[in-house]
N, C-alpha and C positions, 0 to 999 in steps of 0.2 A: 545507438538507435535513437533517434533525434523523432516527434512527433509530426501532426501535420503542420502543427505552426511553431516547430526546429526547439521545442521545447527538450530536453532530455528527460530521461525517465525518474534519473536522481532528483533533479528538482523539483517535480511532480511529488516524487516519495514526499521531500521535505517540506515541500507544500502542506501535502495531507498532515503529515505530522505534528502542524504546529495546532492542529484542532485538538491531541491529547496534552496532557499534564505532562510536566516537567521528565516525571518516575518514568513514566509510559513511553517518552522520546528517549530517553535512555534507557530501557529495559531492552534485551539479549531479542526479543523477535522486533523490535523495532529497529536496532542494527542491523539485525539481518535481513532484512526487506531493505537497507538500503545498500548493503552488499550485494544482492541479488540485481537492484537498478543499478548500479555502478557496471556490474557485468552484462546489462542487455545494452550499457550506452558504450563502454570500452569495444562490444562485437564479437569477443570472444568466444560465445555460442554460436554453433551454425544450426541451423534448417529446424530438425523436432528438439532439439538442444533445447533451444531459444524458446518456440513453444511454450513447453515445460518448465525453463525459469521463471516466466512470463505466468504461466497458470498459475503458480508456488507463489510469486510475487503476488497474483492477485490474493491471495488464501490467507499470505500474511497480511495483507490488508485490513482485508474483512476482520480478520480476525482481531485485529490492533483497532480496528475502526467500531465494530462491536462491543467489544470490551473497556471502550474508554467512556471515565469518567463524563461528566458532560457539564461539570464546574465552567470550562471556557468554552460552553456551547451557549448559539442561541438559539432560535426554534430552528431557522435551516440547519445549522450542526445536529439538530437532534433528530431532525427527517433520516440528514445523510447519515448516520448513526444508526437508525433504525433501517436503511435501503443495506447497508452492509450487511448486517445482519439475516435480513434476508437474503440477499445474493451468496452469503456463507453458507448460511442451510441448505439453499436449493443446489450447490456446488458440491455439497456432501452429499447429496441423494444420490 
């Protein structure tokens, strides 16, 4: 699953990524959110499948995104840091 501008979803992951600490890109939900993009770019999900990884992938996000240190943030890392956070809770309601 490639974006609108043929970007894949894995690279996005690892994009977002490099805004957490070293720990944080190697911790067990930061693997697995890029396990999760690897299977929406491979296709292997079809129809509410895909959805569903795709909701889950956004959750680990948020959640990776919320939770991270902000050492290698600067004030936009620490917006986007705090918009995660929001879009986490309001996804939990």
């Amino acid at each position: 699953m490639k974006g609108r501008q043929g970007v894949k979803v894995e690279d996005a992951v690892l994009h977002d990524l490099q805004r957490l600490s070293e720990d944080e890109q190697n911790s067990a939900l930061a693997q697995a959110a890029l396990t999760l993009a690897r299977g929406l770019d491979a296709g292997y999900d079809k129809g509410s499948e895909t959805a569903a990884v795709a909701r889950e992938l956004r959750n680990y996000m948020a959640d990776l995104l919320a939770n991270a240190t902000t050492a290698k943030g600067d004030g936009v890392d620490d917006i986007a840091v705090r918009r995660a956070a929001r879009l986490a809770k309001a996804a939990g309601s």
